[in-house]
N, C-alpha and C positions, 0 to 999 in steps of 0.2 A: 504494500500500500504506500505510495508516494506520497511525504508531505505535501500536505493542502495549505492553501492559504486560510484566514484567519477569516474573510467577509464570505456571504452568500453571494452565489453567483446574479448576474443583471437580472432583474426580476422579478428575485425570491423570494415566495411570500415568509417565509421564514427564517430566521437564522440559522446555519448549518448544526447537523450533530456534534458536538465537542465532549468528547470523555478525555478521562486523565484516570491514570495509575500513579498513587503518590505512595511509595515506600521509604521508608525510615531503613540509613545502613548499617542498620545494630545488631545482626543475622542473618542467614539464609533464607531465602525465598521456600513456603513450603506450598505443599496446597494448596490451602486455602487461599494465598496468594496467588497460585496460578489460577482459581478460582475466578479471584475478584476481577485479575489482570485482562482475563481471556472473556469473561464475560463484559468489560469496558469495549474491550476494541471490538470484539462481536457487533455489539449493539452501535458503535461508530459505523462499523463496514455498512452495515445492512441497510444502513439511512445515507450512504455516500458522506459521512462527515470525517471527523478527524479524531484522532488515540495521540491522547500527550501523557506522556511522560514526566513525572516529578520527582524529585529528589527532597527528602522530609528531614534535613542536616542540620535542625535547630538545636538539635542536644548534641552539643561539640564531643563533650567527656563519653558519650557511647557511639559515636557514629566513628565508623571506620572506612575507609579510601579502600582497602581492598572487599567490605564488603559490596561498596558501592558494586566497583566491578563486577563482583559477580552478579549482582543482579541485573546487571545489564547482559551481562553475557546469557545467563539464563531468560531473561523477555527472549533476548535475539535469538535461542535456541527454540524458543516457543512459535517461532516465528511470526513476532509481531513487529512494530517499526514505529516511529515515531519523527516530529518535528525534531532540528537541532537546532541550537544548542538546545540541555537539558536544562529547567529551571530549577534553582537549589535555592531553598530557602535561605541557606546561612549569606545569600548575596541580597537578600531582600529586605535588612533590616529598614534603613531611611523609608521603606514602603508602610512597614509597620508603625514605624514611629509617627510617621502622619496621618494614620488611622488615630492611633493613639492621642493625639495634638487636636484630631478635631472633635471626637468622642470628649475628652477635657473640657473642650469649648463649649460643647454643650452641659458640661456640669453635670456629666453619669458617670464619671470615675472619680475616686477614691483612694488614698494609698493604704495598706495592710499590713503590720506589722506583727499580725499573731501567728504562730506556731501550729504544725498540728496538734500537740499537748493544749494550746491554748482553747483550740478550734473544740474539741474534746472534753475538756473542761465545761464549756461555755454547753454543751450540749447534754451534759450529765444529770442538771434537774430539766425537769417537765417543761417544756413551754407551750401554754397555749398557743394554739394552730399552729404547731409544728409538722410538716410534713412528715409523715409514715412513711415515706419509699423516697431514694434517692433520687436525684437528674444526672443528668450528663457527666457530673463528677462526683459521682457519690453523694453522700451527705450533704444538707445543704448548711451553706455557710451562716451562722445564728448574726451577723450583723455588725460583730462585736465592734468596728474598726468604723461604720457608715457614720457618714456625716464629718468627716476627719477633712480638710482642704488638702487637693495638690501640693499647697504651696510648702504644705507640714508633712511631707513626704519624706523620708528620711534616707540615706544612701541603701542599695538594696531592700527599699521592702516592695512584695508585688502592689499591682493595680486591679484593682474590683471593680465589674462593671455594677452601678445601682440598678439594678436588678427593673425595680418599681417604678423607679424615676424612668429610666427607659422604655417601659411599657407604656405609661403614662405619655409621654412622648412621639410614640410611633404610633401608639392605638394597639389591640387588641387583634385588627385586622391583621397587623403587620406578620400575624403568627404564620397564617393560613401559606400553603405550601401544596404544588402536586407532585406528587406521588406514581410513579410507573413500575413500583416493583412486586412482585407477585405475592397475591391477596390483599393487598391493601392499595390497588391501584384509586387512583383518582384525588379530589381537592380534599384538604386535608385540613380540617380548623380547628386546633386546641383553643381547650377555655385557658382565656389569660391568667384567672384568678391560681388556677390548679398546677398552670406552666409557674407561675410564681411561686405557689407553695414549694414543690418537687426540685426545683433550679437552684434557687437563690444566688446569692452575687456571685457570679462567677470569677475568677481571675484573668484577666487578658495578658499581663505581662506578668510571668516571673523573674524573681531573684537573679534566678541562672543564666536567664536564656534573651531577655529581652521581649518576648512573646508570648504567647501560647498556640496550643492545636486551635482553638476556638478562633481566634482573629487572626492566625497567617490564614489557616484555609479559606475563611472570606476571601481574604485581598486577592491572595494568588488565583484562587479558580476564578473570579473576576478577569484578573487583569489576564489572562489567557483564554476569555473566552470561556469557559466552560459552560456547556448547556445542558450538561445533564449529570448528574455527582454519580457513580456510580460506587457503590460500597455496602459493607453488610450493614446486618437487620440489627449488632450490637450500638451502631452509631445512630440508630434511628434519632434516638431522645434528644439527640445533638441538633436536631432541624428545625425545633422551632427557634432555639438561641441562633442558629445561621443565619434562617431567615431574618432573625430583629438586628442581627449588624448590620447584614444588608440593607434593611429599609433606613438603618439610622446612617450609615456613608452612603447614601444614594447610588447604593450598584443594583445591578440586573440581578432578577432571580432566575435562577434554575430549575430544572427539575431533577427531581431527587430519585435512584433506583436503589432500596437497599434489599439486598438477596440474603438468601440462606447461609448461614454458616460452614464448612466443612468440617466435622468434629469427629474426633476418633471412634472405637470401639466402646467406649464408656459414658459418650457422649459431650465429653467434654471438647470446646473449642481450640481449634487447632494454636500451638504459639509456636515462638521461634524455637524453643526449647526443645520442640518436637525434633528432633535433627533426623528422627528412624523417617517422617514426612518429608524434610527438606528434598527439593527439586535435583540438587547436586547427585544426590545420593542415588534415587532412581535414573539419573544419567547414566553415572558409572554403572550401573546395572542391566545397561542395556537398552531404557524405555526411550521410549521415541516420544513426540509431542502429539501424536494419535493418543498414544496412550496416558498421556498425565488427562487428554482432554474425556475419555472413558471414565478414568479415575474418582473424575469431578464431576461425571454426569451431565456434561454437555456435548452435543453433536461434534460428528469429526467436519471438517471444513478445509477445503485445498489451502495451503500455504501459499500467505504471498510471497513479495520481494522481499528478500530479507535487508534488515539495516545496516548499514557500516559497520564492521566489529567494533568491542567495547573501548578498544584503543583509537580508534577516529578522532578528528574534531570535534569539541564539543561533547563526547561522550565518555572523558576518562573519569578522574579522576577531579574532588573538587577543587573548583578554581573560579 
């Protein structure tokens, strides 16, 4: 499959398909990643759009140059292909920070200086209307830090989005989302009240890293286009928080695919730890890319052009 350009052709009523593959290189690609992977570009091909590529290098202390590699070498033995360069978050900061700068402006961040100990604490007697089940990050954050100025921010402590004040801001509508992944396809509208109980203030920027998974993947599946998220059924609860960055930095929405898990014999879901799953492994064993796609329960499909090896422009190592 030949990179595509970025626009729809002259008088398209639509904007083109756009998926992405965004991997963290903290391990081996197993499974369930060729799962996700194969079912993005799938659903690219069949709509004539376009399969990118991303690189998830915002945690410096685990990500490794040569696992990068390998998962490139492994997509390209899947026989998928992609636009170059790749895009790597650890080059995306200045994009974050003015997410970051204008969220500020509108006065829904906060800085945070409590501890998981503290976080825990703070949760240990009863609070009226406390949520019973987590969001997107587990437990929700009791508050303890809200109302604190930017200005009284202190070196290293994260940034909270206010949760309330943000909703209040964007509306309730802002939640609504569609949905094209199986059994829950179509318009999708959480109650705000229940999205607030289960969420609470999220973190956009930590300590460590300058960001979070929550506001790079905004920016970046924006600023590339992406038109359709493709990912599992564990991130769902992550979509109504997507959607309310979005509508509050005025980007495009997408539509959203989250699919089934790939989980072992015990039912548990597949990680990198799995290394008996990893892709590498059934290589050296002989399997082909017919058979990881058997493996995972989706159709076999002629192989296109394959992409530049992992050493090409653009696709080594980060830079």
């Amino acid at each position: 499959m030949p990179a595509a350009a970025e626009g729809g052709g002259a008088g398209a009523a639509l904007p083109p398909c756009v998926t992405r593959f965004a991997p963290s290189p903290t391990g081996p690609l197993h499974l369930g990643h060729a799962f996700s992977a194969l079912t993005a570009w799938d659903r690219a091909r069949a709509a004539g759009g376009v399969f990118r590529l991303r690189i998830e290098d915002i945690d410096a202390a685990r990500c490794r140059p040569e696992w990068e590699a390998a998962i490139l070498d492994d997509l390209a033995w899947l026989g998928l292909a992609w636009p170059r360069p790749v895009v790597r978050q650890s080059t995306r900061g200045a994009a974050y920070d003015a997410a970051l700068a204008r969220l500020a402006g509108l006065g829904l961040l906060y800085p945070c200086r409590c501890r998981r100990g503290d976080i825990r604490a703070a949760l240990a007697a009863p609070q009226e209307g406390a949520a019973s089940a987590g969001g997107p990050d587990g437990t929700p954050y009791p508050g303890t830090c809200r109302g604190r100025a930017m200005a009284a921010a202190g070196p290293g402590e994260a940034i909270r989005l206010d949760l309330g004040r943000a909703l209040a801001r964007a509306g309730g509508a802002a939640l609504a989302h569609v949905e094209t992944g199986p059994g829950r396809a179509g318009l999708v509208v959480p109650d705000p009240a229940r999205f607030l109980a289960a969420t609470g203030d999220v973190i956009l920027a930590r300590r460590d890293l300058g960001t979070s998974y929550h506001l790079a993947v905004v920016i970046d599946d924006a600023a590339e286009g992406v038109t359709e998220v493709v990912r599992g059924e564990d991130l769902a609860a992550s979509t109504p928080l997507h959607r309310l960055l979005q509508a509050l930095l005025g980007l495009p929405a997408p539509r959203w695919h989250h699919h089934r898990l790939i989980r072992d014999a015990a039912g548990r879901r597949l990680a990198k730890r799995d290394d008996a799953r990893a892709l590498a492994r059934y290589r050296a064993e002989g399997a082909g890319p017919e058979d990881i796609r058997r493996l995972v329960g989706l159709p076999a499909q002629p192989c296109p052009s394959r992409p530049p090896p992992a050493g090409a422009a653009g696709a080594g190592s980060p830079g």
